[in-house]
C-alpha positions, 0 to 999 in steps of 0.5 A: 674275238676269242668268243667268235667261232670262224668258218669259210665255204668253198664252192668251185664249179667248173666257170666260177668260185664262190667264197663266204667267210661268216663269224658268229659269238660263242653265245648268239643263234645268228652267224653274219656274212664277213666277207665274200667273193665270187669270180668267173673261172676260164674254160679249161682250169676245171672240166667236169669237177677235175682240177685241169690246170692246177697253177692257174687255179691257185693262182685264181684262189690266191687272188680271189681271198685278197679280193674278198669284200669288205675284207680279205679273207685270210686264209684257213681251213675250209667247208669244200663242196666237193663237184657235183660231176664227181659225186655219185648220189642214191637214195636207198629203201632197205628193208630191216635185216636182223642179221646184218647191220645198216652199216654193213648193207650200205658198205656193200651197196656202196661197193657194187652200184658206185662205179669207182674201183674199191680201192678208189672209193670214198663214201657217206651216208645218212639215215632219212627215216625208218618206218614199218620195218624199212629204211630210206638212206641217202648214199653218196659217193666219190673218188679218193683220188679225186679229193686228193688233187683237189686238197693239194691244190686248195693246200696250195693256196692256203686252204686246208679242207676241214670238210668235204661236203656235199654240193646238194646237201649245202644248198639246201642248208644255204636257204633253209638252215636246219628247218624246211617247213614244207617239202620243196623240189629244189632245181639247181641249174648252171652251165652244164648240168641241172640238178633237181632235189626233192628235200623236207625236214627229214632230209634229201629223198630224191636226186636227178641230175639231167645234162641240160642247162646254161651252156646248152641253152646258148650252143641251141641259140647259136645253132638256131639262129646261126649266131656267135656263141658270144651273141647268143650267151648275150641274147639269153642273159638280155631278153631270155625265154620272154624274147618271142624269137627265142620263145618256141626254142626255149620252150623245147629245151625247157621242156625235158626239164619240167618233164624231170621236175613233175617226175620227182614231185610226183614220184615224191607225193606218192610215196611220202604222202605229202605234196611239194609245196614249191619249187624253187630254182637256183644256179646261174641259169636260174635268172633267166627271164621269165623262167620261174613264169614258166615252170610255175605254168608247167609243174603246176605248182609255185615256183620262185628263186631262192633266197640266202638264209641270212638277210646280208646275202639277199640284198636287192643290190647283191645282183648275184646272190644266188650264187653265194646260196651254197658258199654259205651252207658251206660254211654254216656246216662249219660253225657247227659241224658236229651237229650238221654231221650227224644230218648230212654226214662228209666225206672223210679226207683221204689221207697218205697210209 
């Protein structure tokens, strides 16, 4: 095993934890899947990206690694995708200044549109394309502060961070690895939020995040129906928008989503000059019956789930994979994290002056 290269990622989100260890030989182009866990987490011990109830959540870690299958993972340094609530994300078109330096332009954008006091604020970037004397840049931003509690508490399980990463940026290698034929429009739903991206080869070049998704859906149900939030959680996972009660309500809650989802393959094509040749959906809340039916119909353009890039993650008897998608671009980062950090660069760990 000494010429086996060894790397864990790190998904928590505010309901759930998702853990992939994967190993690949020194001299193969391929990684496999070693073992995996996922757990629901209980309302309260993460809200909103922010570690509430730091025991309870290490205690969940702790168990989550013995639990792990085929195998406990043991613990080590791990490829943390940092939550997307607390991650500030832009994309920039800066025009070419001789006079000052990219590096310089992007300090003081970073500095005057993140909302994070200076002091607070940690920042990565990463040059998309240059072209005819201007530069698209992804900018993204985070607390200090906040990625302190969180390599505390991972700490306290047995996990140092090796690297914060970006939730977005490590779904996106989760399928794709370092190749995207075509550009994609990737829509991440989960309980609270759902994100949607628009990636091609060159990189991520639009964001938007709207606050409409797996928890909004049932607190709509619940209320419509006049229902248990316990009965409408189950009606929606069951029978989803295909159920004819549920038809007309999820079509007004869906449609402010496909309204987000035209607008960014839209804003995409004109000015990239190539089309979106699909959108492909991931997230808890991507499951839901009939969905990918209906934004098929809605954008105009095909539309499936996505799919893990290695084979052992997409098996038909892995119910849940989607949600492994970005454990596993967690931990691809790792097997070859100078490479991928010239892409998709990470937040740089703070550390005590």
């Amino acid at each position: 095993m000494i010429f086996t290269r060894r790397a864990i990622g790190l998904d928590i989100a505010d309901h759930s934890i998702q853990i992939v260890e994967i190993e690949q030989p020194l001299f193969s182009h391929t990684p496999k899947v070693v073992s995996k866990a996922r757990r629901s987490l209980e309302r309260g011990i993460v809200e909103k990206g922010k570690v509430v109830l730091k025991k309870q959540l290490i205690e969940a870690l702790s168990e989550l690694a013995r639990q792990a299958q085929p195998r406990e993972i043991a613990p080590g340094d791990v490829i943390f995708g940092v939550p997307e609530p607390l991650v500030y994300t832009q994309i920039l078109m800066l025009e070419t200044d001789r006079a000052t330096s990219l590096d310089e332009q992007i300090e003081r954008i970073a500095h005057e549109s993140i909302p994070l006091e200076s002091a607070d604020l940690v920042y990565a970037y990463g040059l998309i394309s240059q072209i005819e004397g201007k530069r698209e840049a992804l900018l993204y931003g985070t607390s200090k502060e906040a990625l302190a509690d969180w390599d505390d508490v991972l700490a306290a399980a047995g996990f140092g961070v090796r690297a914060f990463d970006h939730e977005l940026l490590a779904i996106a290698r989760g399928m794709f690895g370092s190749t995207i034929p075509s550009p994609v429009c990737i829509v991440d739903s989960g309980a609270e939020r759902t994100k949607i991206a628009v990636y091609s080869r060159r990189g991520l070049h639009y964001v938007h995040s709207i606050d409409r998704a797996g928890d909004y859906f049932t607190d709509e149900i619940a209320k419509s129906l006049d229902v248990p939030k316990e009965v409408a959680e189950q009606m929606k996972r069951d029978e989803g928008i295909v159920n004819l009660t549920l038809h007309a309500l999820f079509i007004k809650l869906l449609d402010p989503i496909i309204a987000e989802i035209v607008t960014a393959c839209d804003f995409f094509e004109k000015t990239h000059h190539h089309p979106v040749a699909e959108i492909v959906l991931v997230g808890g809340s991507a499951q839901l019956k009939g969905l990918t039916t209906y934004v098929r119909d809605g954008v105009g353009r095909p539309c499936r789930l996505g799919a893990s890039l290695l084979p052992s993650l997409r098996t038909e008897s892995d119910h849940d994979a989607l949600h492994y998608i970005e454990a596993l671009g967690l931990a691809l980062k790792g097997l070859r994290k100078t490479a991928w950090e010239r892409e998709h660069p990470s937040f740089k760990m703070p550390r005590a002056a």
